[in-house]
N, C-alpha and C positions, 0 to 999 in steps of 0.2 A: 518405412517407419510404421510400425504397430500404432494400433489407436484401441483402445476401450470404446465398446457405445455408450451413448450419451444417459441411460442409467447407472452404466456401473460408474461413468465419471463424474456424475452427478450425486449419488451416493460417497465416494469418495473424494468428494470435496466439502460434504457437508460431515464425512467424520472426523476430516481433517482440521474444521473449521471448530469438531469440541475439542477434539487436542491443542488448537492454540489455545483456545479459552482456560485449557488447562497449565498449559506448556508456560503460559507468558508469566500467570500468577505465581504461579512456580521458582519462575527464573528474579521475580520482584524478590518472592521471601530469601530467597538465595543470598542475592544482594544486600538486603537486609540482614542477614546473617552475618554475613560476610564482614561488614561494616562494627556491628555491634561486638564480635570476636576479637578482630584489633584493638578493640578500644577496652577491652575487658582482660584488667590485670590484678595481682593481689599486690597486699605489702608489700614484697619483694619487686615486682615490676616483672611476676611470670605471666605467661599465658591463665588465663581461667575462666576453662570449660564448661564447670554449672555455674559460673555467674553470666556467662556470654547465652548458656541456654534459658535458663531466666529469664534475663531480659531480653531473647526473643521470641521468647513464648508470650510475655508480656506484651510485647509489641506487633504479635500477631494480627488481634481485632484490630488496631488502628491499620495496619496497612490493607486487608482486606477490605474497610472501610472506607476508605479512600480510592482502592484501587474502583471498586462496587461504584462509588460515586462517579470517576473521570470516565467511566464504561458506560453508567447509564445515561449521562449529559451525551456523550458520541454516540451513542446508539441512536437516541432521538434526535439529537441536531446535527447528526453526519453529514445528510445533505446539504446542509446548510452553508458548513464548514467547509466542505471540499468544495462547493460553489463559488465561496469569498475568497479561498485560497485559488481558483483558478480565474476567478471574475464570470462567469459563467451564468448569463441571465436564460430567461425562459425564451426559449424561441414561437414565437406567434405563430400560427397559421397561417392568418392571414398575410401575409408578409414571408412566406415558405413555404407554397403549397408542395410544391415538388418535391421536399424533403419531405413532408408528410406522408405526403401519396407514397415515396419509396416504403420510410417505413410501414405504414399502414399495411399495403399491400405484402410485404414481408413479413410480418406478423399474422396476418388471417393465413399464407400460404401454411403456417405450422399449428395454427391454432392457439397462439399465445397473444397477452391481454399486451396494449401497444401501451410502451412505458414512454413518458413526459420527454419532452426533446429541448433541451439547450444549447444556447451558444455560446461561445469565446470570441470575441471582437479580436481574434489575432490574425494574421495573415500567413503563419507558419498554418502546414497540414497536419492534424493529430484530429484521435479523436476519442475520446473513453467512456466507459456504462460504469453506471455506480448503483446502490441501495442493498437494501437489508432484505425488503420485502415487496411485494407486488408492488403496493400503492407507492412505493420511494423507487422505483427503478426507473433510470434515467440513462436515456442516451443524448452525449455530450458531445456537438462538432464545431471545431472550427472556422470563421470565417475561410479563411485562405483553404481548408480541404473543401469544402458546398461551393467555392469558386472557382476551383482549380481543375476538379474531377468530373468527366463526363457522368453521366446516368446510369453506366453501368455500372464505371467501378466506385462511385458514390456508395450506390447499390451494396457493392462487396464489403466493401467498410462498414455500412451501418448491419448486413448480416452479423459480421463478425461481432461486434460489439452486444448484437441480439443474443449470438452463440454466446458472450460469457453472460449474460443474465441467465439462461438458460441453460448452463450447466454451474449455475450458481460462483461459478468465479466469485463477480461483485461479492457475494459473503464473503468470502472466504479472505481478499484481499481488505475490504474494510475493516473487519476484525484484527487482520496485521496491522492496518493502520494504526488503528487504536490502541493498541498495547506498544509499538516499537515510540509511540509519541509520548509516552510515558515515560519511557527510561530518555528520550530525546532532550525532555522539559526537564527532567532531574540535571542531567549534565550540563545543561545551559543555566541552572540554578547555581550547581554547584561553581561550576569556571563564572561566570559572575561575581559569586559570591568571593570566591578565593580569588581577585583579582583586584576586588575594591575591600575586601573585608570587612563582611558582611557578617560576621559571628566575631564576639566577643570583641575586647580591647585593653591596653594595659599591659599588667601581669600576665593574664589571660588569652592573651592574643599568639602567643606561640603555641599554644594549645588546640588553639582556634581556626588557625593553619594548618597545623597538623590532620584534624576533622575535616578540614575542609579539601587537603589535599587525600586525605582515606576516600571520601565519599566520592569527590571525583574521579581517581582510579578506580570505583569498586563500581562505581555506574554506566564508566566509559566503557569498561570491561561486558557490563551486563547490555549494553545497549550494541555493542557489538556481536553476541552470542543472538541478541533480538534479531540485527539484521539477517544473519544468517538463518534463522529460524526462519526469515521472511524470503530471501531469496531463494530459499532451497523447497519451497512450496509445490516445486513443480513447474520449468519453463513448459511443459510438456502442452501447461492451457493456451498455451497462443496456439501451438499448431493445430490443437483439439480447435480451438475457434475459428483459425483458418479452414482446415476441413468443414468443417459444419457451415460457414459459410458459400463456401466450394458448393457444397451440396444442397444449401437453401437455393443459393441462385441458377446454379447448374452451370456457373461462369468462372470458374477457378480463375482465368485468365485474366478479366475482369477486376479480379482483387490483387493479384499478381502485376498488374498493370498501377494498379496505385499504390500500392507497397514502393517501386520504386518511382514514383513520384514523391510520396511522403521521407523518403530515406534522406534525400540532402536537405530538407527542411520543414522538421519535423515539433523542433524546440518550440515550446510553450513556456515563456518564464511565468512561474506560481509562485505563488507566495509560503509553498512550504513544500521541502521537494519531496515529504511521503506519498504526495497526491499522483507524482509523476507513475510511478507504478502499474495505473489505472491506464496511461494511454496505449493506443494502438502500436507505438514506436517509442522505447525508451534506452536510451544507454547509459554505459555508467560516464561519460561526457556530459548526462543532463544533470548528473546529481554528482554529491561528495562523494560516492563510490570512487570518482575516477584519483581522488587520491591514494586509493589503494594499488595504482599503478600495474605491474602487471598479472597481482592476485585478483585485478578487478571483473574478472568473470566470475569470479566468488559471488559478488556483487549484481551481477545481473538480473531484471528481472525478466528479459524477454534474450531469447535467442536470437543470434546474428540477423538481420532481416535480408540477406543474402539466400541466407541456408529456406528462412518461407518461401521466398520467392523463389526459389527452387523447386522446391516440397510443393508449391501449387502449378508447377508449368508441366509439374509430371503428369497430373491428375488426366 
């Protein structure tokens, strides 16, 4: 398997990362579009074209405005947010040296600044990096993987998670986060809404259904288009991580070694499955992906952990 170095995949993940910024707004107005067309007829009960474009030109500045706002609250309280969705406190020093010193020493061998370290009080093995920028990058482990995992392949795990800080992964997935949680909270607005009726009543109320049954096809639709948009980002970074971890510790085996450890018990329940994305080990079994049954490779965001652990016994 080919690999890019870590500039040109570092370059492109942060191109990729203004094409979502572009791609997701994009796919909002769409939906919006989409919605306001249906709903735009003349006297006759035809289709109409400049009354549908009208009012979505009209409706333009409110969606960019909103979308602008739910983007800058996640930009700033992302860590925050993916912490409480996965419980995830600050792991002490004191109370950790070992994980420290791995990281520590891991980071001065590359020359990079050692990002903040959390835990998860779970007994399952996973482990995931998150943030935007230097002073928010965070690597996130497990109780049951810092119990379970000798020194080395401890070691390999926390490489890896280094490697996607440092080929800017974390951006790039965060950004998906944020935008695919958009069209998430629409659809969860909407099927609420049309289920207790939530719009309108009376006379009005067949009307109101009808709205409410548009926006929910037209968002279920768009929030679909989002997943894909998100899984098709490139499984290509785990192996990119895997490698680079390979090559920080010079132990490919080592990580190879706790891949299949982590493989039959990896699940983390969170409290929102966008966050699952972020770990070292996810399938579409952790998330609603696996309702998509056998298109759920569609759905994946990491490649078989089979085929890593493979890919690292070659090295």
């Amino acid at each position: 398997m080919k690999f890019v170095g870590i500039q040109n995949q570092i370059r492109r993940n942060n191109q990729k990362s203004v094409l979502l910024l572009i791609a997701f707004p994009l796919l909002i107005l769409a939906a919006v579009f989409a919605v306001v067309y249906f709903l735009s007829y003349d006297e006759l009960g035809n289709a109409n074209p400049d009354k549908a474009i009208d009012l979505f030109v009209g409706a333009i500045p409110f969606v960019i405005i909103v979308v602008l706002v739910w983007f800058l609250i996640a930009y700033f309280a992302h860590g925050k947010m993916i912490a409480l969705a996965t419980g995830a406190k600050t792991l002490e020093r004191k109370s950790n040296m070992r994980v420290y010193n791995l990281v520590e020493n891991l980071c001065m061998s590359v020359g990079m600044t050692m990002p903040k370290i959390q835990i998860i009080d779970s007994m399952a093995l996973n482990a995931y990096a998150s943030g935007l920028k230097e002073k928010d990058y965070t690597v996130t482990l497990t109780r049951g993987i810092i119990e379970s995992l000798n020194d080395d392949e401890l070691e390999g795990v926390i490489a890896h998670e280094l490697m996607h800080i440092r080929n800017k992964d974390v951006r790039l997935l965060v950004v998906s986060i944020i935008f695919v949680g958009i069209f998430a909270f629409v659809v969860q607005i909407a099927f609420r809404s049309f289920l207790y009726g939530g719009l309108g009543g009376g006379r009005n109320n067949r009307d109101s259904g009808k709205l409410m049954i548009l926006i929910l096809v037209v968002s279920a639709i768009a929030y679909l288009f989002s997943l894909l948009f998100k899984f098709s980002l490139s499984r290509k970074r785990e192996y990119m991580a895997d490698s680079g971890a390979a090559e920080m510790t010079r132990k490919p085996w080592a990580l190879a070694s706790a891949l299949k450890k982590i493989a039959p018990n990896h699940h983390v329940e969170t409290k929102s499955e966008e966050v699952q994305q972020l770990f070292i080990e996810n399938t579409p079994k952790d998330t609603s992906a696996n309702l998509f049954g056998n298109i759920g490779g569609l759905f994946t965001t990491h490649p078989p952990i089979e085929k890593r652990i493979q890919f690292l016994e070659q090295f």
